[in-house]
N, C-alpha and C positions, 0 to 999 in steps of 0.2 A: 421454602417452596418445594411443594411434591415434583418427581419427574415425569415428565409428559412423555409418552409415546404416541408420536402421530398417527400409527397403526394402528392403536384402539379408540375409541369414541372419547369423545373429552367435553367438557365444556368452554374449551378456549375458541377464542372467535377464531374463524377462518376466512380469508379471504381469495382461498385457490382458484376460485370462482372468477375471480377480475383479474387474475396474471394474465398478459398475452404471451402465449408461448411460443418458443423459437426452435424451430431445429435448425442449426447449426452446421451439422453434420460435417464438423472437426475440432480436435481436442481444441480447449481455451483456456488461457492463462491470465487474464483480466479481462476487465472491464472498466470504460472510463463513459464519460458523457464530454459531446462535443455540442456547446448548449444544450438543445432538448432530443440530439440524436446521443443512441446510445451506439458503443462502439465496442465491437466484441474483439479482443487480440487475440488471434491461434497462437499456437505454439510453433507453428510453420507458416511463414511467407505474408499470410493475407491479415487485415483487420475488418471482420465484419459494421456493417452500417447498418443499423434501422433509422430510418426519418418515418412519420407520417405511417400511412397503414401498410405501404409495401414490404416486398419480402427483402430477407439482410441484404447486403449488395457489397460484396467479395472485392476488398482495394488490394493489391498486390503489394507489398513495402518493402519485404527482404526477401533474398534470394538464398535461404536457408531458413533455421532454425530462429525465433525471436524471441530471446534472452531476456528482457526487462524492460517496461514500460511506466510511462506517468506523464499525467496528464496537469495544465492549471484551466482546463475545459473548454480553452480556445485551439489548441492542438495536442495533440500527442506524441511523445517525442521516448524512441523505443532504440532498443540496440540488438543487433544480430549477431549469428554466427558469421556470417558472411564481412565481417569486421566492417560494416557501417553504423553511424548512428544517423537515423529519417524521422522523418517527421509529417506527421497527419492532419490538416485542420479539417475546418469544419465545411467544407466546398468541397473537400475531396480528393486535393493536391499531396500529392508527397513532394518532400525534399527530401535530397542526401545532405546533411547540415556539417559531416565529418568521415570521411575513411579513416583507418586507420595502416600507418604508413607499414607496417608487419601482418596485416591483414589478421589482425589478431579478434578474438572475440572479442566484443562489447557486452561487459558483464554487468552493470549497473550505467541509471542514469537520474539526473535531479533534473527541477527547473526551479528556477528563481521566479517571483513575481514581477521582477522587473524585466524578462526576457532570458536569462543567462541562462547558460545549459551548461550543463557540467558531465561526465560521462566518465568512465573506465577501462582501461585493459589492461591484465595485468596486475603489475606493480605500479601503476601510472592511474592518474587521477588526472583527468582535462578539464580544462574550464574557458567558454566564450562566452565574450561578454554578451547583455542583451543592447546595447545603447549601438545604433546607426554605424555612428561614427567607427565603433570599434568589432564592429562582430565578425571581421576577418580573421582580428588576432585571437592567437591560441594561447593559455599558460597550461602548463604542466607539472606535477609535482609528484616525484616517486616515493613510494612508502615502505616500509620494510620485507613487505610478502603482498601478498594479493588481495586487490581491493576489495572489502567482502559488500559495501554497501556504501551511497554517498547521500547527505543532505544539505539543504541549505538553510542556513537560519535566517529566521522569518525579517529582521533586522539585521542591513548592512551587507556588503558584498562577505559574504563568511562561510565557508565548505569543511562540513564534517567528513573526514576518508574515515571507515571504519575497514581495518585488519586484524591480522593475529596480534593477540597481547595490546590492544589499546585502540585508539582512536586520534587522529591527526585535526585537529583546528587548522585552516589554511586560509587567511587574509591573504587574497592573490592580488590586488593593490596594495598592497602594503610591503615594506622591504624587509619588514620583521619576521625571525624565525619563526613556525608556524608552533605552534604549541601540543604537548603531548600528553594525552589522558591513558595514564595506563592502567590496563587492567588482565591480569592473565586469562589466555583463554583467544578462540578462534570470536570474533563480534562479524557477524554476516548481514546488519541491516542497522541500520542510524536512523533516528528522528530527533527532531528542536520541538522541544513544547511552543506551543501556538505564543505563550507570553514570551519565548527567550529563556527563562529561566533555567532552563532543565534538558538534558541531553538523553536519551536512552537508546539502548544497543540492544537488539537481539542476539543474543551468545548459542553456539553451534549448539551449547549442549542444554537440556532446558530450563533453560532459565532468560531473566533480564538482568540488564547492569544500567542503571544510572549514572549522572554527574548531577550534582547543583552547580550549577556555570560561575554563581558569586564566590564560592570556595574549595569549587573541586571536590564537597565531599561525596564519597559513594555512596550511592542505593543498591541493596542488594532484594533482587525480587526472583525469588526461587520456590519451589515446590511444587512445578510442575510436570505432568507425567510427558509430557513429548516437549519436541522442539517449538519454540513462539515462532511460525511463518507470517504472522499476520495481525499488527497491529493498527489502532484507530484513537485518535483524540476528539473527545467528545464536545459536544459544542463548547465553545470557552477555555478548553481545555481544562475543566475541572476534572478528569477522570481520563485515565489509560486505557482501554478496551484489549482484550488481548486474546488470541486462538492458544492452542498447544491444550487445554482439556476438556472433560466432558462437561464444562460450562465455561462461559464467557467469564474470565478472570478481567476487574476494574480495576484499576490502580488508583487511588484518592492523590490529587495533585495540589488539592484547595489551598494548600497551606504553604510556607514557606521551606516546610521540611519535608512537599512531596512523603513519600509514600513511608517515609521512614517512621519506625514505631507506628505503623497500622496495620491493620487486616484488610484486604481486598475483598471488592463485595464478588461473591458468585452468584452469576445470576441463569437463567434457559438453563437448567442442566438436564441433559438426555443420553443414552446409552451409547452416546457413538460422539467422537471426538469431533469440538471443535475447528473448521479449516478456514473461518474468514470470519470479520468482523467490518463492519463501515459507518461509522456513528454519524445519525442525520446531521445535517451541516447549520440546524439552529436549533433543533429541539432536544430535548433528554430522550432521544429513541436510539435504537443501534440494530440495524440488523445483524444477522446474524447465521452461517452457514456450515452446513455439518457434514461427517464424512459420509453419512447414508443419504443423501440430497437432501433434507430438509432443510427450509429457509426458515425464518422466525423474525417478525417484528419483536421487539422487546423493549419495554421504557423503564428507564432507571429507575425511578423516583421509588417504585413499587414494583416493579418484575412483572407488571400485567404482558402475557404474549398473545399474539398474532401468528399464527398460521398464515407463509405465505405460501409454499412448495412443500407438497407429502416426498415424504421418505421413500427408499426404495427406486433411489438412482446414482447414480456414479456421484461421487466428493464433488461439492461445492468448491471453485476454484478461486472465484473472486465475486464481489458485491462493490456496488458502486451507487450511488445519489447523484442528480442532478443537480445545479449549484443551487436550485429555489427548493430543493427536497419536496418536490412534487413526485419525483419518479425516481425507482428503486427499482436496479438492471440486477441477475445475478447471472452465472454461470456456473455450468457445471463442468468437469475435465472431459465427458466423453463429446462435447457441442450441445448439449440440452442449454439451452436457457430461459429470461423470462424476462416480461419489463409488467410493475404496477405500476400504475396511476393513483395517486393518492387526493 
């Protein structure tokens, strides 16, 4: 694939023409969708709303800085500086779901499909259940150094803590030791492949680390020029989507041996470093967000792109699909943002 500069005339389609654009008018650090409202998170205090044709409309949630966010597109459930973890749905309500008793920051946070929220401070990993009966109680579990990231696997009440030198398995029903994946090295972000099989870490320095979860063996996915901020599983999970270069690094999962003894396909590649990834949630598309603001449609099968945002604005911060992948939100760090309609 030749590289494309959205600066000069090309013949890639473009569709800049149907973004609705947003000013914002404050930095942003994601985006989620709360059904077909798209939901902008500052990096301070508020999470912008768009519904319908109106302008954003500023929900207030933390009383400082907002540290890390994630959505299963019924609420939003984020952590501060202001050591809360709240939560957003789709009406407009926040909850405070947990303080923290040191008033410590809240550095990461998960959600489970079946309700459970899982959160961090510190050396400590929290987890509430989602089930009625029990969402008062709290478990907790401390880890070696500071929690760099948490997930949940898609199957079973089960919590990945990612820290220095490894990663923590934690069955918090269960009275079994929690299990330990090591691997040297600072791991700042966890994900479970959509099937269970497969565990992978974002490592401080650039690179990824796998597990095969049947044998614990390692995957070692390296040679990339910056740090991975931003990973995506592509529909089915057959493919890893990854930020950290100047194209979109895939990982092939098809197999039982994950990524190992393969090449990763590279796909958009453009003169300015990848910062986000969010692969449509049925189709082989992925968009795709760069550090000079350029968006990009992109489909696997063949690398055809889509022009969705020209270049020549502040880093892409986050990218997000709505759950029917009719609508693709982006933002950018300075508050630019945009929503298509597809």
């Amino acid at each position: 694939m030749t590289e494309f500069d959205p600066g000069e005339s090309a013949s890639i389609i473009s569709v800049t023409d149907k973004v609705r654009s947003l000013a914002i008018g404050a930095p942003l650090s994601a985006v989620h969708f709360l059904g077909d409202q798209a939901a902008f998170v500052g990096a301070e205090e508020n999470v912008f709303v768009v519904g319908g044709e109106g302008a954003p409309s500023a929900v207030s949630v933390h009383g400082g800085g907002i540290l890390c966010a994630v959505s299963d597109g019924k609420r939003i459930v984020m952590g501060g500086d202001d050591g809360k973890v709240a939560s957003l749905d789709a009406k407009g309500e926040v909850s405070v779901l947990a303080t923290d008793a040191k008033r410590r920051w809240i550095d990461n946070v998960a959600l489970h499909p079946d309700g459970a929220v899982a959160w961090s401070a510190g050396k400590t990993a929290f987890i509430r259940s989602g089930k009625e009966q029990d969402k008062d109680q709290e478990k907790s579990l401390d880890v070696p150094s500071t929690v760099g990231g948490l997930a949940f696997a898609p199957k079973g009440l089960r919590l990945a803590v990612a820290h220095y030198n490894g990663v923590t398995l934690w069955f918090p029903n269960m009275a079994a030791e929690p299990e330990f994946l090591a691997w040297t090295g600072s791991h700042l972000g966890v994900i479970f492949s959509p099937d269970n099989k497969f565990l992978v870490t974002a490592m401080h320095e650039p690179a990824l680390h796998g597990w095969r979860l049947a044998d614990n063996r390692h995957m070692r996915m390296t040679g990339y020029p910056g740090r991975v901020r931003s990973i995506s599983w592509s529909a089915g999970g057959k493919a890893l989507a990854t930020s950290g270069a100047d194209a979109v690094i895939l990982w092939p999962f098809s197999s039982k041996d994950g990524p190992m003894g393969k090449e990763p396909a590279m796909l958009a590649p453009l003169k300015a470093r990848v910062t986000a990834v969010a692969c449509h949630p049925a189709q082989a598309i992925f968009a795709a967000g760069y550090e000079d603001g350029t968006v990009l449609m992109v489909r696997t099968t063949d690398g055809a792109e889509i022009l969705v945002h020209r270049n020549g604005g502040a880093a892409i911060a986050a990218l997000g699909w709505n759950a029917k992948g009719t609508l693709l939100a982006f933002a950018a760090e300075d508050g630019e943002a945009g929503l298509l309609e597809l």
